[in-house]
KELUM-762609 format. One record per residue (C-alpha): x, y, z; residue in three letters; residue number from 1. Coordinates in steps of 0.02 Angstrom, whole numbers, m for minus. Layout:
# residues N
X_Y_Z_aa_i
X_Y_Z_ALA_NUM
...
# end
This chain:
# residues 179
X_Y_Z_aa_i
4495_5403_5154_UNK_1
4553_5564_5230_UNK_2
4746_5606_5236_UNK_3
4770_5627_5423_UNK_4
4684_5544_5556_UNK_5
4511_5626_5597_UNK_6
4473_5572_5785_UNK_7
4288_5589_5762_UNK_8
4148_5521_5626_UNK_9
4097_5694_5567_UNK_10
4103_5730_5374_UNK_11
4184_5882_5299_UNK_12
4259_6034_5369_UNK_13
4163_5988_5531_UNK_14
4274_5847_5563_UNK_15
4425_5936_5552_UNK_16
4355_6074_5644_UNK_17
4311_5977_5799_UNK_18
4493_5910_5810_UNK_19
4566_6059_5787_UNK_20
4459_6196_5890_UNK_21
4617_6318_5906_UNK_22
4589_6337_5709_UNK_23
4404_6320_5699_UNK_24
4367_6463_5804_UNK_25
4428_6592_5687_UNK_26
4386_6489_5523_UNK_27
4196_6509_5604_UNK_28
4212_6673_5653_UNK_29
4252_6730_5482_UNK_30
4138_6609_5412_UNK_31
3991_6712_5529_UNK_32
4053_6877_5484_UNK_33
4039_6857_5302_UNK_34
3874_6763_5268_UNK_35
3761_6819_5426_UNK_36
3843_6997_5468_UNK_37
3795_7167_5396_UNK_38
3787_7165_5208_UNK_39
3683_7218_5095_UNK_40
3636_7040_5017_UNK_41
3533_6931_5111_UNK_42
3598_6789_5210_UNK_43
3528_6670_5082_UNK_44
3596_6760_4949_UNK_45
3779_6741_5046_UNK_46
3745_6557_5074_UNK_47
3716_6555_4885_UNK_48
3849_6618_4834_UNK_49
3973_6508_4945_UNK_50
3871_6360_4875_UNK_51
3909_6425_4683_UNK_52
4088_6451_4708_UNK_53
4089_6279_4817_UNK_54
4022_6193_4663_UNK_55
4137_6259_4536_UNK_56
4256_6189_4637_UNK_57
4189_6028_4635_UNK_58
4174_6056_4827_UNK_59
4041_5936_4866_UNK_60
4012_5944_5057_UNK_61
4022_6145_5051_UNK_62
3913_6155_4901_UNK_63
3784_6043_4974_UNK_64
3801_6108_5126_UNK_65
3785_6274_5093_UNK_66
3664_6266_4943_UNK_67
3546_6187_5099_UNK_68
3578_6330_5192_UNK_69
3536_6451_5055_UNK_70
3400_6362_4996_UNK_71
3324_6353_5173_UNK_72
3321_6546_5154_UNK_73
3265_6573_4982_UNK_74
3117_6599_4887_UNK_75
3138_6437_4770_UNK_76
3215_6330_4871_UNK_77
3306_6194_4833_UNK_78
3265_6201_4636_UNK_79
3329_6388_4637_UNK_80
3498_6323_4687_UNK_81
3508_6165_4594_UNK_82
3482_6280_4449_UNK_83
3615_6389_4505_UNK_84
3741_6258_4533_UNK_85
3701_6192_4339_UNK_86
3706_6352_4256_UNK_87
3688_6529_4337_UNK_88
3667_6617_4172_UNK_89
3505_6547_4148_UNK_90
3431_6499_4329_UNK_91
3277_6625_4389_UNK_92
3391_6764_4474_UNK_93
3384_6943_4501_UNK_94
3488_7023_4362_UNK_95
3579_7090_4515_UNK_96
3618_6923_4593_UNK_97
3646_6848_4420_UNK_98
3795_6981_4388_UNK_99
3864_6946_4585_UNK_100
3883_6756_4539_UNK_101
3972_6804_4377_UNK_102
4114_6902_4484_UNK_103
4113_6760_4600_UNK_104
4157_6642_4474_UNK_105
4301_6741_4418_UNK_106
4374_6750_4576_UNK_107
4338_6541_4584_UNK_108
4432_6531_4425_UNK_109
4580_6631_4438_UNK_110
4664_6746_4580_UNK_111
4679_6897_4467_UNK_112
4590_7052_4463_UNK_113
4403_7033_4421_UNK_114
4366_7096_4250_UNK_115
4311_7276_4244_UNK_116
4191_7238_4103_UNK_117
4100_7105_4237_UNK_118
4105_7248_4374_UNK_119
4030_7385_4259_UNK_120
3885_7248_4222_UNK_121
3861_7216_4401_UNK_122
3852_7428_4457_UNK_123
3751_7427_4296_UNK_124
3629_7314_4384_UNK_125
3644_7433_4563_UNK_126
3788_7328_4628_UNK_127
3878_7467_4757_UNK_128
4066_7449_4840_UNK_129
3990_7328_4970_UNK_130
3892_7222_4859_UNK_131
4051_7203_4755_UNK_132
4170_7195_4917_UNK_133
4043_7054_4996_UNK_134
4047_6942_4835_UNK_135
4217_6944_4813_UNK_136
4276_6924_5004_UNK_137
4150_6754_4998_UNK_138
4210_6683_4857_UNK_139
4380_6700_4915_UNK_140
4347_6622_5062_UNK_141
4261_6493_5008_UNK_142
4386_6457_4877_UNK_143
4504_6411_5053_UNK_144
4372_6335_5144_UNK_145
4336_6222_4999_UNK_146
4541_6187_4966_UNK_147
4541_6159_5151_UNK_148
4410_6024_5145_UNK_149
4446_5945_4968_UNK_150
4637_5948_5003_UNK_151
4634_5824_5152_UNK_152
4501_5717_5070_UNK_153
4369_5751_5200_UNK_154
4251_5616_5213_UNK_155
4057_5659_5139_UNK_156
3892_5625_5232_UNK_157
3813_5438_5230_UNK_158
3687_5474_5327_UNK_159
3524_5553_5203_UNK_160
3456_5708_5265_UNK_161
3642_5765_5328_UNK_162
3627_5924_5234_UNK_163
3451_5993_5260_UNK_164
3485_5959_5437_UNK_165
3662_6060_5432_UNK_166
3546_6207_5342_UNK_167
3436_6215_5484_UNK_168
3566_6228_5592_UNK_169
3670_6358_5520_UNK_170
3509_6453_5483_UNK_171
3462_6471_5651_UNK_172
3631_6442_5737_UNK_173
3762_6515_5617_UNK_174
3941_6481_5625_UNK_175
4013_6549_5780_UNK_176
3982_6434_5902_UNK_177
3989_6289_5781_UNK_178
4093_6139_5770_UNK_179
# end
């Protein structure tokens, strides 16, 4: 049951954004900017990436959610981020992607400078400033997102096929103009 009345039946963050559009607007905005604007990761790399740090926060509409959207733009799928989600040291990655995830989990686990042991393994791998900046920008955000959702008990999906559905849509829709 959530903690404040949600005047609509929509699960997760979409819920709260639909009854409160004054703060949805920039929540989506930012949520746009970082996982479909100019980087140098793919958008289904971004979308992974939100979907790790949503699962080590036990996030389970964002992780879903997003690990549809990533897997809807990956090579692998589904099974490339269910192995993600269970242990990103030893799912079929890049080496570059594989050192990105391990900076995004420190900046899940603790709001403290990333280690510079884990950055010199990521430039070690070709990681540049924006590759660094990019990781560490989504898993902040996503650390919010997912306090924002998890916080206020959000209610999940009953409904089967909720989150393939919400990949396809934020695939070829994004975030801007969603609510």
């Amino acid at each position: 049951m959530p903690h404040i009345r949600i005047a609509n039946d929509l699960p997760g963050i979409r819920g709260l954004m639909t009854d409160r559009p004054d703060t949805a607007a920039p929540l989506n905005a930012i949520a746009d900017a970082l996982l479909r604007g100019d980087s140098p990761l793919t958008r289904g790399e971004r979308e992974l990436i939100a979907a790790y740090v949503s699962e080590l926060n036990t996030t389970r509409f964002c992780a879903d959610t997003h690990g549809a959207a990533a897997a809807a733009q990956l090579d692998g799928g589904i099974d490339l981020v269910k192995a993600v989600q269970h242990d990103a040291d030893t799912a079929p990655l890049a080496p570059l992607l594989r050192a990105l995830l391990r900076i995004a989990a420190e900046v899940q686990a603790q709001a403290a400078p990333v280690r510079d042991e884990t950055i010199a393994a990521a430039r070690a791998e070709g990681a540049t400033d924006t590759h660094i900046h990019d990781t560490v920008l989504i898993a902040a955000a996503f650390c919010m997102y997912n306090r924002y959702v998890s916080g206020l008990a959000t209610a999940l999906p009953t409904g089967p096929g909720y989150y393939e559905e919400a990949g396809r849509r934020i695939t070829t829709h994004g975030y801007a103009t969603a609510v």
